[in-house]
C-alpha positions as CSV (number, residue, x, y, z in Angstrom):
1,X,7.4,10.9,93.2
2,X,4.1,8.9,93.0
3,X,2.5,11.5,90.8
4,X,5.2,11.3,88.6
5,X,5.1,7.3,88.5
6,X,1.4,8.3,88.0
7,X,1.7,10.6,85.0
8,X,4.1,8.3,83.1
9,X,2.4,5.4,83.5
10,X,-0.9,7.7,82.0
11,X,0.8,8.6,79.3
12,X,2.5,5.2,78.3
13,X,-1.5,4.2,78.2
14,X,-2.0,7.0,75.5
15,X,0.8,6.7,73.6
16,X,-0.8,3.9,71.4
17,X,-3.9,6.2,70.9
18,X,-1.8,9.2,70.5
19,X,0.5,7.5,67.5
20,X,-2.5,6.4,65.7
21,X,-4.0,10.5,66.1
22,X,-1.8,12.2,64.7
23,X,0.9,15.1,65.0
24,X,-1.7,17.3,66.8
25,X,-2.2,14.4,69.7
26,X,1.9,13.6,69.5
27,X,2.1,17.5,70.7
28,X,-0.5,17.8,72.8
29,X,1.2,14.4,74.8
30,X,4.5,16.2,74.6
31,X,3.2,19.9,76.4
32,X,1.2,17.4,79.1
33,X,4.8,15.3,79.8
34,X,6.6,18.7,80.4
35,X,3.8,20.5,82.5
36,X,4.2,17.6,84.8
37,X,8.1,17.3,84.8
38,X,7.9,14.4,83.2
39,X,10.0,15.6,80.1
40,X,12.3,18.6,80.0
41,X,12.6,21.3,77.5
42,X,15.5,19.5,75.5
43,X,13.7,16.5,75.7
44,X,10.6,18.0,74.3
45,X,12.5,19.2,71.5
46,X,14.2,16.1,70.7
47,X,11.2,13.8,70.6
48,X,9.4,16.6,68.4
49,X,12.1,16.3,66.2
50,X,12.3,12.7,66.1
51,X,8.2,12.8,65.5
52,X,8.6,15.2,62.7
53,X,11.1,13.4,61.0
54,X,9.3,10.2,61.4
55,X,6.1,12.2,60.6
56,X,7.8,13.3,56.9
57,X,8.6,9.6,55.7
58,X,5.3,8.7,56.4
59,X,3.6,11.2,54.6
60,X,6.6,10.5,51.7
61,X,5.7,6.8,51.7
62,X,2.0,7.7,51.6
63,X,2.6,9.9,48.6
64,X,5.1,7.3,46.5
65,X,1.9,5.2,47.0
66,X,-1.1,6.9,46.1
67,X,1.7,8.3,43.2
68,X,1.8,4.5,41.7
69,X,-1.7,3.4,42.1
70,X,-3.5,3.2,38.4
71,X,-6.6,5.7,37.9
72,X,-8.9,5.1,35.2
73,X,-11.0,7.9,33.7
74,X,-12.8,9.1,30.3
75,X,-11.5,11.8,28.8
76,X,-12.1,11.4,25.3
77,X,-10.9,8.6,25.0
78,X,-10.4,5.7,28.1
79,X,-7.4,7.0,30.1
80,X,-5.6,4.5,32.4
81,X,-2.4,5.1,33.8
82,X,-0.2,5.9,37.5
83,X,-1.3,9.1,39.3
84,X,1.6,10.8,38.4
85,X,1.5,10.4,35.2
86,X,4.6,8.8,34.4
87,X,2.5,5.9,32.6
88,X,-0.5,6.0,30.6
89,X,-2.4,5.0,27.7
90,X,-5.2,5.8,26.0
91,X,-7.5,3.8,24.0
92,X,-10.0,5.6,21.5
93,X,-10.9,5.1,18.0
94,X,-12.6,6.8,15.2
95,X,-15.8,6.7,12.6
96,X,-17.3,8.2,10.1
97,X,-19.8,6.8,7.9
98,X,-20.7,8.6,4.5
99,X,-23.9,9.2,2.2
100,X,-22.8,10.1,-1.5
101,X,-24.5,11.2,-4.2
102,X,-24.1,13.0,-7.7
103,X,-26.2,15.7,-9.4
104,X,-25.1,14.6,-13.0
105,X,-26.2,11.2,-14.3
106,X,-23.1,9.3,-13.3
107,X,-22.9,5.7,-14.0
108,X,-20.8,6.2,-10.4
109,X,-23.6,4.9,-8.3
110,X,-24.8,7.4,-5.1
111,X,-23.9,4.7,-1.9
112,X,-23.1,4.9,1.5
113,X,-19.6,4.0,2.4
114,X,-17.3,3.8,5.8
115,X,-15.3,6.3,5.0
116,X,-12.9,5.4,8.1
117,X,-13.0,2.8,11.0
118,X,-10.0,3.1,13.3
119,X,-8.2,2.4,16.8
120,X,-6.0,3.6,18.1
121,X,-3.8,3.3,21.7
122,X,-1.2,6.2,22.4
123,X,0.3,7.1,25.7
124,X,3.9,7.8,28.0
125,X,6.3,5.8,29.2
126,X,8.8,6.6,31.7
127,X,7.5,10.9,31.6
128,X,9.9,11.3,28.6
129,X,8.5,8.5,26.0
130,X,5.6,8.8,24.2
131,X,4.3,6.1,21.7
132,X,1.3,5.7,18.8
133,X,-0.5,3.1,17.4
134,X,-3.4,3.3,15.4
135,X,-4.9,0.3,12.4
136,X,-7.4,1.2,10.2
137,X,-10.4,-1.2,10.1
138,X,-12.2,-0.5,6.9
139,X,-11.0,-1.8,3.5
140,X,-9.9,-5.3,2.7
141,X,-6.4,-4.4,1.2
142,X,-2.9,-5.1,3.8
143,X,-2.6,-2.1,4.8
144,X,-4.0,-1.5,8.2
145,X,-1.3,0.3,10.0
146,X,-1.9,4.0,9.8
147,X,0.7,5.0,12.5
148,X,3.4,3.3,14.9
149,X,6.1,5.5,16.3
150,X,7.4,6.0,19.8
151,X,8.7,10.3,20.8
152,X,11.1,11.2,23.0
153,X,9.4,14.2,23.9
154,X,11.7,15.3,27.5
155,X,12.4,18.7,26.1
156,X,9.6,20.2,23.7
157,X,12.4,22.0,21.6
158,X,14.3,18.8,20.6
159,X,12.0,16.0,20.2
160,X,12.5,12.8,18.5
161,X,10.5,10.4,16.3
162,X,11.2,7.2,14.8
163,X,8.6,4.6,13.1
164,X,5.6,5.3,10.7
165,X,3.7,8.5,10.8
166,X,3.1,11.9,8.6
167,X,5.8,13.7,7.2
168,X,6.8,16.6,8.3
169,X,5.0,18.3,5.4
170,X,2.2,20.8,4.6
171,X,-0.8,22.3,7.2
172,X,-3.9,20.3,5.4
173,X,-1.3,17.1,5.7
174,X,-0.8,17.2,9.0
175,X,-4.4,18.2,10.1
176,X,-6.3,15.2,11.9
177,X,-8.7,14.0,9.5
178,X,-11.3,14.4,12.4
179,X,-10.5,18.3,12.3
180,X,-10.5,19.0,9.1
181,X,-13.0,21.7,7.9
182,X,-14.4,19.8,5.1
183,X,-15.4,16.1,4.5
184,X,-12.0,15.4,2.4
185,X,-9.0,17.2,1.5
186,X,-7.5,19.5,-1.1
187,X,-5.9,18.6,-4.4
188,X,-3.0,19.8,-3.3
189,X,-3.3,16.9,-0.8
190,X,-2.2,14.1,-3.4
191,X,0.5,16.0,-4.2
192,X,2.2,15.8,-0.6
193,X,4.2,12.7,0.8
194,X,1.8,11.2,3.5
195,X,3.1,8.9,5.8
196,X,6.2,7.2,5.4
197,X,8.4,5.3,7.7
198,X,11.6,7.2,9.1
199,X,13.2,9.3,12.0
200,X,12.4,12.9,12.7
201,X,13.5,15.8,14.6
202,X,10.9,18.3,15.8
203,X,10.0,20.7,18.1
204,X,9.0,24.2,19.0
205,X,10.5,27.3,20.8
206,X,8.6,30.5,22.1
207,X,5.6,29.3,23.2
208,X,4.9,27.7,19.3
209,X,6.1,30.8,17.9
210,X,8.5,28.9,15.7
211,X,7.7,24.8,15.0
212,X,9.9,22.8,12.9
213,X,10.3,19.2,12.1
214,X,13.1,17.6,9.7
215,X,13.3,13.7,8.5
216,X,14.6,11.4,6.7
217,X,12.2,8.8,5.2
218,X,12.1,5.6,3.0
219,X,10.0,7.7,0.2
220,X,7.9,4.8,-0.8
221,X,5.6,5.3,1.8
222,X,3.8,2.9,4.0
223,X,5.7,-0.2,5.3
224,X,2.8,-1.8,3.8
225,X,3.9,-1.0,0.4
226,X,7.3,-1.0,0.6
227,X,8.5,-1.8,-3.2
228,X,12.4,-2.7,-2.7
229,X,13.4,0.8,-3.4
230,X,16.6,1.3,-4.5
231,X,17.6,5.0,-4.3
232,X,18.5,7.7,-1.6
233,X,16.5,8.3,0.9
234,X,13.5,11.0,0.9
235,X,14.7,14.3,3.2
236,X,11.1,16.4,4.1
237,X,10.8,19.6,6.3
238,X,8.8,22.0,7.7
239,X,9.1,25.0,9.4
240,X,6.4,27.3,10.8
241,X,6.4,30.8,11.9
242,X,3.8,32.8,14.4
243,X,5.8,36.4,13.6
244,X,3.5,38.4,15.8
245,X,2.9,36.0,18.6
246,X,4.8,38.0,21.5
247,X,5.6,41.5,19.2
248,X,2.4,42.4,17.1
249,X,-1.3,43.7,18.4
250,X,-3.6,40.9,19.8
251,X,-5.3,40.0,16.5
252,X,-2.8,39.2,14.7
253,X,-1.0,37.0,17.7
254,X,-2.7,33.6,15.4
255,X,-1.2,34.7,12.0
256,X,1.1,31.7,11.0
257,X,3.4,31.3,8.1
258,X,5.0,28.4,7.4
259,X,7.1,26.6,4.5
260,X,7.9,22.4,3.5
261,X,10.3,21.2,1.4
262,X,10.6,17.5,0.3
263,X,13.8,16.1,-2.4
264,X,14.0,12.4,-3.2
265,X,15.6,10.3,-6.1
266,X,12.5,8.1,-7.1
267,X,12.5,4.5,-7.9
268,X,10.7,3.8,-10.7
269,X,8.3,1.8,-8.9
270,X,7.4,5.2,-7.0
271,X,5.8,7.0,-10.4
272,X,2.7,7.3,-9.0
273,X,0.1,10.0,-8.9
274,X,-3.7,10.1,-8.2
275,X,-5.3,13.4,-7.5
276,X,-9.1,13.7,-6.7
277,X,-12.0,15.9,-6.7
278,X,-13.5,16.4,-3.1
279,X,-16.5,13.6,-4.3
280,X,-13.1,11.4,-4.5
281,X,-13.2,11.0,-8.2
282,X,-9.7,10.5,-10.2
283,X,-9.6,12.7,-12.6
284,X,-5.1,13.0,-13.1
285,X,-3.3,9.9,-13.1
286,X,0.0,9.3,-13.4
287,X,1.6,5.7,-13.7
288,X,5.0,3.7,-14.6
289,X,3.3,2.8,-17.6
290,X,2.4,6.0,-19.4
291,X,0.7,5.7,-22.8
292,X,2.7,2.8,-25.2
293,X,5.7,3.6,-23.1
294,X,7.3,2.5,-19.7
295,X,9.3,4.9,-17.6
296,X,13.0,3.8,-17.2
297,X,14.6,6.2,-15.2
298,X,13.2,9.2,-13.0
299,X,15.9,11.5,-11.3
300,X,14.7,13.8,-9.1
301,X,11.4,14.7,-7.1
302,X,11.4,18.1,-5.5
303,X,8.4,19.4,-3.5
304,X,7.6,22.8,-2.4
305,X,4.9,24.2,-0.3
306,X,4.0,27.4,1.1
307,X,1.3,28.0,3.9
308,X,-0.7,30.4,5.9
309,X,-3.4,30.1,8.5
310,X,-4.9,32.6,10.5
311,X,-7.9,32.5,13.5
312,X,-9.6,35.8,14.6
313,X,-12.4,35.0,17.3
314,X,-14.8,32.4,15.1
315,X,-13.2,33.1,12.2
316,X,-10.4,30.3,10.7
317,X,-8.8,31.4,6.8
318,X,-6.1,28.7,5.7
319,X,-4.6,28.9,2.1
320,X,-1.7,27.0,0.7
321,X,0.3,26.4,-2.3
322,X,2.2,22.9,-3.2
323,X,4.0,22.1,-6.2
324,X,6.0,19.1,-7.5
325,X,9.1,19.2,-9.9
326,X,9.8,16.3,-11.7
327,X,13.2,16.2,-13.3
328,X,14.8,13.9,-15.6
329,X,11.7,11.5,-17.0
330,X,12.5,9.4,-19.6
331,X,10.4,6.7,-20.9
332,X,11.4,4.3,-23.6
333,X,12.1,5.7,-26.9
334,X,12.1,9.4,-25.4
335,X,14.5,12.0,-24.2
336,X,14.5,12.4,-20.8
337,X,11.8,15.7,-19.9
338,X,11.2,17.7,-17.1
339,X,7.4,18.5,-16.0
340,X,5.7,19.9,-12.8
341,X,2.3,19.6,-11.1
342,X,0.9,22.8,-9.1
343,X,-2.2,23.3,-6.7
344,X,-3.4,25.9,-4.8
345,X,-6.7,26.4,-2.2
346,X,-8.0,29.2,0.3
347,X,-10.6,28.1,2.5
348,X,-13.1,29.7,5.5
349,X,-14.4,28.7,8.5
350,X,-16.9,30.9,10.4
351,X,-18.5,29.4,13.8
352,X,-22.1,31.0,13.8
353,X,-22.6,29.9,17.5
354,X,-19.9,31.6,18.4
355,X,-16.7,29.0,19.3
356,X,-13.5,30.3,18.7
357,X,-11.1,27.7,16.3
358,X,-7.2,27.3,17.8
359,X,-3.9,26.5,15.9
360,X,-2.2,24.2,17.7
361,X,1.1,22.5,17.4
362,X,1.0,24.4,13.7
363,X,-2.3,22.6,12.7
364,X,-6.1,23.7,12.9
365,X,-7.0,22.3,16.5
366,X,-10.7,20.1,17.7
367,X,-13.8,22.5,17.4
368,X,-15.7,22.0,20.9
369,X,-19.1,23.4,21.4
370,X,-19.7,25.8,23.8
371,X,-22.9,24.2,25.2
372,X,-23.6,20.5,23.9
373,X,-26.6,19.7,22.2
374,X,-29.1,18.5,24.3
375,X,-32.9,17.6,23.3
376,X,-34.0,17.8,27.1
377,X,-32.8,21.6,27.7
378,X,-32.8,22.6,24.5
379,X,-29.3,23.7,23.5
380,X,-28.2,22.6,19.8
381,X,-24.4,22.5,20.2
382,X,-22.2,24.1,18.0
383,X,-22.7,25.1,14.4
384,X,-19.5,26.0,11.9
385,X,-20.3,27.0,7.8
386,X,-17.3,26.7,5.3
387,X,-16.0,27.3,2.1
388,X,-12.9,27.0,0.0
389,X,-11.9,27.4,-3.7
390,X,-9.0,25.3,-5.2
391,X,-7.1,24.3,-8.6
392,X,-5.2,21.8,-10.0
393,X,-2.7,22.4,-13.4
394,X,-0.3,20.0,-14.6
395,X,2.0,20.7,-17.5
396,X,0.9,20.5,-21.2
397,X,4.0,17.6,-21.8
398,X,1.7,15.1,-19.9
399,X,-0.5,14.9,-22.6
400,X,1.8,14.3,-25.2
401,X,4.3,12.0,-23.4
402,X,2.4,10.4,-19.9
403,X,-1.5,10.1,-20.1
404,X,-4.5,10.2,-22.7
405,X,-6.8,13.2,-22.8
406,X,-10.0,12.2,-21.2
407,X,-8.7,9.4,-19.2
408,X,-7.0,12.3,-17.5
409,X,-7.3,15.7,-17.1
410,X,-4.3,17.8,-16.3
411,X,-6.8,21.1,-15.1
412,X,-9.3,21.8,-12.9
413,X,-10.6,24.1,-10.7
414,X,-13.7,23.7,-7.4
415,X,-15.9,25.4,-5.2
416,X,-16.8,23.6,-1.8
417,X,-19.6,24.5,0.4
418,X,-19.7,23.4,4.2
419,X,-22.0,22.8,7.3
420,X,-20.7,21.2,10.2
421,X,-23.5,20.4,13.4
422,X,-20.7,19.7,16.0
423,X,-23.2,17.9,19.0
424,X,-20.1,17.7,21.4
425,X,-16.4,17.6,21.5
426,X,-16.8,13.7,19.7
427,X,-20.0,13.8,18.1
428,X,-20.5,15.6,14.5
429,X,-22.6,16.0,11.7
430,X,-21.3,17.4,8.2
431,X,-22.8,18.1,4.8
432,X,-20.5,19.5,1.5
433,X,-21.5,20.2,-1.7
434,X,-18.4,20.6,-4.2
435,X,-18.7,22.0,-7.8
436,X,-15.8,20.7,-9.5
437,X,-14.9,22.1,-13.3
438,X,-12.4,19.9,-15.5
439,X,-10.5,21.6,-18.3
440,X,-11.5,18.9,-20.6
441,X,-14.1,16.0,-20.1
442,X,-13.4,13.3,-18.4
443,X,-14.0,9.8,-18.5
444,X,-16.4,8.4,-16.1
445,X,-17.3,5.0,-17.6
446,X,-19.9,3.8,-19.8
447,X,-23.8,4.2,-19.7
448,X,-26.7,1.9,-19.2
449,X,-26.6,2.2,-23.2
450,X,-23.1,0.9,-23.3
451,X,-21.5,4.6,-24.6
452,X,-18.5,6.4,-23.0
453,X,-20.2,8.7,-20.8
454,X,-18.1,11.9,-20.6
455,X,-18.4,14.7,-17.8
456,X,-17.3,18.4,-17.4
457,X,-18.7,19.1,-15.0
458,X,-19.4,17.5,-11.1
459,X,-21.7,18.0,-8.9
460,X,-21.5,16.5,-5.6
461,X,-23.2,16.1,-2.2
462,X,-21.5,14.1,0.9
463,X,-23.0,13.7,4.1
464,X,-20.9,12.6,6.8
465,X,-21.6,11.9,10.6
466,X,-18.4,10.8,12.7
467,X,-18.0,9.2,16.1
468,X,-14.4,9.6,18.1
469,X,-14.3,7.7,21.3
């Protein structure tokens, strides 16, 4: 009986030192208690249990509290958020700063110019919200916000989207500005509905083998410029196909096809065209006020567009076709006319140094170099060439009813060159030349002699070097 008196009062002594060591001391005190008769087998077995048990809602509490403790990490961007990811937000922003210059003798003058200067903060709340805001810095008109919209993203097949952002409408469109082959974008570009403010369904099925989104927009675009419209509401889709992504032979898993539609009774207000060459010069322009006349009434603008992109180790092709039907015009003193606008482009990106460019979520994805460049160790990063040829055509009824030759020109075709030095994944270097032909000559301005200087023919260089963060 003393030895047992003895052992017990041993092992109350441990059991302070045993609860702070763990389950493998909690055991070890539990086989020692039994080969002394302190404990017998059922007893053994019930304190284990009761351990175990306790042993479970500690570890449980333990992970509920490293789960809500905030991490903060770079990642492209500076990540902060809870450690399992139910919250987060990330801060980033964008630049790129330009250098252009023309081989004719513009009276344009060759400048430097911030082409873009943003921030942005995006992130998830709750797992199943996600949210986007992001202001543009450069420019000195009102409107700064470029997006503002909050997802409910819970299943990826039925996602929805309300606030300001890009409609659902055209692959060059909905390609990050930061990923976009060249320095700017495609006639065709200017022919699509941008960003608008509305609510969208999207979402994709089969591993992205089929994406779709479908809205229901304002159709006067920004909040910004909101002009009191007073007419239905713009409908825009799109819907993308990967055919061969689970059926066909690997090199033809990319190939994606893919379709937008947009239909909207204009406001008057909203008869308003620019299209540019890729040196952003106007050369179409299409206002309220055309010629002597002022438009009165517009019925209908329907807008098609037809896509394809492909990726085959370095190699990205993209081509599209977009075209705009305009029906029931009328300006004062006219009969009401129908007219259309129509551009077309096919463009190439080969990656010399071997990275291979992604479609993701139906767009061209971020190029990230295989080995950054580094000075000290010699590596140069990664280096991409492209081209792309494009055209623009108009009908002949714009000259006779809605602009003047020459301040407009309703055809024209170009040839863009590309180099792109990408030093990392947010670091890169571009330089385009584009070789835009007009049907007829345009107006540029007037010379240091006073006459109207005329042009054909541009020529155009643009260095850019951008900066995400």
């Amino acid at each position: 009986m003393r030895k047992l008196y003895g052992t017990i009062l041993f092992c109350l002594c441990l059991l302070p030192a045993a609860a702070s060591a763990g389950p493998l001391a909690d055991q070890k005190l539990l086989d020692f208690l039994k080969a002394n008769g302190a404990l017998t087998e059922p007893q053994v077995r019930e304190i284990k249990a009761t351990l175990d048990q306790e042993d479970k809602q500690a570890q449980q509490i333990q992970a509920e509290k490293e789960a809500r403790e905030v991490k903060v990490r770079y990642d492209e961007g500076l990540k902060i958020g809870l450690q399992d990811k139910s919250f987060e937000m990330r801060i980033g922003g964008l630049i790129q700063t330009d250098f252009l210059m023309f081989q004719n003798s513009y009276p344009i003058k060759n400048d430097f110019d911030i082409r873009r200067a943003r921030l942005s903060v995006e992130g998830r709340l709750y797992r199943d919200f996600s949210y986007r805001l992001e202001a543009e810095l450069e420019g000195s008109n009102s409107d700064h916000l470029i997006d503002a919209y909050i997802n409910y993203d819970a299943v990826p097949w039925l996602q929805v989207r309300m606030g300001q952002f890009k409609e659902p409408f055209s692959f060059e469109q909905l390609t990050a500005d930061k990923n976009l082959v060249f320095t700017e974008r495609s006639f065709g570009f200017y022919l699509t509905p941008g960003r608008d403010v509305g609510l969208m369904l999207h979402g994709s099925v089969y591993d992205e083998a089929i994406m779709y989104g479908v809205g229901v927009f304002n159709g006067d675009g920004t909040d910004a410029n909101r002009r009191s419209q007073k007419d239905a509401k713009q409908v825009t889709g799109r819907l993308v196909f990967k055919p061969l992504q689970h059926l066909g032979p690997d090199f033809l898993k990319s190939l994606q096809i893919g379709g937008s539609y947009s239909s909207a009774r204009l406001d008057t207000s909203d008869f308003n065209v620019k299209v540019k060459t890729p040196a952003r010069t106007t050369f179409f322009t299409v206002q309220p006020r055309a010629k002597f006349h002022m438009t009165e009434e517009i019925d209908d603008l329907n807008r098609y567009g037809a896509e394809l992109a492909y990726t085959l180790g370095p190699v990205a092709l993209m081509a599209e076709y977009i075209k705009n039907d305009y029906g029931g015009v009328k300006l004062s003193d006219t009969e009401p006319f129908d007219f259309s606008m129509r551009s077309w482009y096919a463009g190439l990106l080969v990656m010399l140094t071997g990275e291979r460019p992604e479609l993701k979520g139906g767009v061209l994805g971020k190029i990230r170099p295989i080995r950054d460049f580094n000075i000290r160790t010699g590596s140069w990063g990664a280096w991409g060439l492209g081209c792309m040829y494009q055209q623009f055509e108009a009908d002949k009824i714009v000259y006779e009813s809605l602009v003047y030759a020459g301040n407009s020109v309703r055809k024209a075709d170009s040839f863009s060159a590309a180099i792109n030095w990408y030093l990392n994944a947010m670091v890169r270097f571009s330089l385009d030349y584009s070789r835009t032909r007009f049907r007829d000559p345009l107006f540029l301005g007037f010379d240091d002699s006073g006459a109207a200087y005329y042009e054909d023919i541009e020529h155009a260089w643009m260095a850019r070097l951008q900066l995400e963060f």
